[in-house]
N, C-alpha and C positions, 0 to 999 in steps of 0.2 A: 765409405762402404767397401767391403772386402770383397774381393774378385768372388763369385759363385762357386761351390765346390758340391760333387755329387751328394746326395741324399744319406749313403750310408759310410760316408766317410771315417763316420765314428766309431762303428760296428766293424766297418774294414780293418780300422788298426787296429782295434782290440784280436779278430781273427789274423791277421798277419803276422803282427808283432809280439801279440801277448797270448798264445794260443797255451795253458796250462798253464798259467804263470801262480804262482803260488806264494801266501804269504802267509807270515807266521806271526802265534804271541803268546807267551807263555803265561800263566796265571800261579801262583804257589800260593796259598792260604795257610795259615797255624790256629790253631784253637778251634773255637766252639764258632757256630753261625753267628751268634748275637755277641758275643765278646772277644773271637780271632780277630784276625786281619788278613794283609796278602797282601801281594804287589805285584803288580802286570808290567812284561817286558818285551818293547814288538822286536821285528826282527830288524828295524831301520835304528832302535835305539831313542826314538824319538819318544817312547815311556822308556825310562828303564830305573827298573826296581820302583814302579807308582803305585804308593798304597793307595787302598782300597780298605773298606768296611762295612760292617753293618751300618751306622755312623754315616758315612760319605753317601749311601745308596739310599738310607731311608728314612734321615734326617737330615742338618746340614752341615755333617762331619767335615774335617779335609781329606781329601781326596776324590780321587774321580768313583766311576760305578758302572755298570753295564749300559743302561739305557742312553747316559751322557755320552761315551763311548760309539753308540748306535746313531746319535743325534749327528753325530760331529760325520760319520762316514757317512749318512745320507747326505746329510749338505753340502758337503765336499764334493761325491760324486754326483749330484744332481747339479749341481752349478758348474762342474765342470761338462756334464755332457749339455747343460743347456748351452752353454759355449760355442759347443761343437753345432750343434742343431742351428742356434741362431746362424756362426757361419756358412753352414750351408744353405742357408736360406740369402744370402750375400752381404750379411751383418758383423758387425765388427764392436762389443761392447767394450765399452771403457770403463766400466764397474757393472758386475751382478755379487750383490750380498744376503747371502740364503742363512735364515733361522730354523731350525728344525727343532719341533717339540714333540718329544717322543711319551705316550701316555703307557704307564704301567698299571693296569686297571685290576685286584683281585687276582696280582700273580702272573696276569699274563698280560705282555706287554702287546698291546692292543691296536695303537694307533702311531702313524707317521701325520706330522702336519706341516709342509714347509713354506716358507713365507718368505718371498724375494722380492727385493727391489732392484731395479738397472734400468743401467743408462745408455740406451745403445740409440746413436746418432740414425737418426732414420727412419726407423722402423714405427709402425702405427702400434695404436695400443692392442687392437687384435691380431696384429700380426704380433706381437709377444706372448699373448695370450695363450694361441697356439702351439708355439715353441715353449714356453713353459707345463701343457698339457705332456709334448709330446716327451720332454725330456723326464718330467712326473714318471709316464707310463714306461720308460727306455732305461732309463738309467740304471747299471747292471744291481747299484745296492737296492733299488724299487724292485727290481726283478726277484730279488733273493728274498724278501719280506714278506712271509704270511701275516700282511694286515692292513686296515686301511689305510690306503696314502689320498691324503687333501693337500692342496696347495691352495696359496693366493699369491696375485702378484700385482705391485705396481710398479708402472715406468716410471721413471724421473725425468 
């Protein structure tokens, strides 16, 4: 178990460290909705020049799309701030792996649903329970989302 660390340690570093921090990604598209393309390039390079389509978005073209995109930074940042949460609760996990399924319903992308499992030595099932609720409700990508977010979770 990991020494106890205060309560908003996670929120502190983001205000400390990362106060304005800004990131970036460009999108350039050619032709028509249903038969251009386009390629997204972040600022870390970690897409650079990723097609994209009608194709990749609303069939099962290759490439990536908006929502897959959406899916990938919720579960990222929700598993990392559940990280954070558990450790301050004096928890130390050895695996958490979050699925996020993001629903595009009639145009408007509607729903977040994320689905974790971890392995964190110790801790009770509702006490992850709660660390999972709280990082759901915290985590700055659930913050920035006008739409439902669900989660489930199991320990292992």
């Amino acid at each position: 178990m990991a020494s106890k660390i205060d309560g908003n340690t996670f929120s502190n570093l983001l205000t400390q460290k990362f106060t304005n921090m800004i990131r970036t990604a460009t999108a350039v598209w050619n032709g028509s909705g249903k038969e251009g393309n386009g390629h997204l390039t972040t600022q870390s390079t970690v897409l650079n020049h990723h097609q994209y389509s009608y194709h990749s978005r609303f069939e099962n073209g290759v490439g990536t799309n908006p929502e897959e995109l959406i899916a990938a930074a919720h579960a990222g940042c929700f598993t990392m701030k559940l990280s954070f949460v558990l450790g301050a609760m004096g928890f130390t996990p050895e695996t958490l792996e979050t699925q996020c399924a993001i629903t595009l319903d009639n145009g408007v992308i509607s729903q977040s649903h994320l689905t974790v499992k971890g392995k964190v030595p110790g801790i009770s099932k509702e006490q992850f329970d709660a660390a999972v609720k709280d990082a759901e409700t915290n985590c700055p990508v659930s913050k920035a989302l006008n739409m439902a977010i669900s989660s489930e979770a199991t320990l292992l």
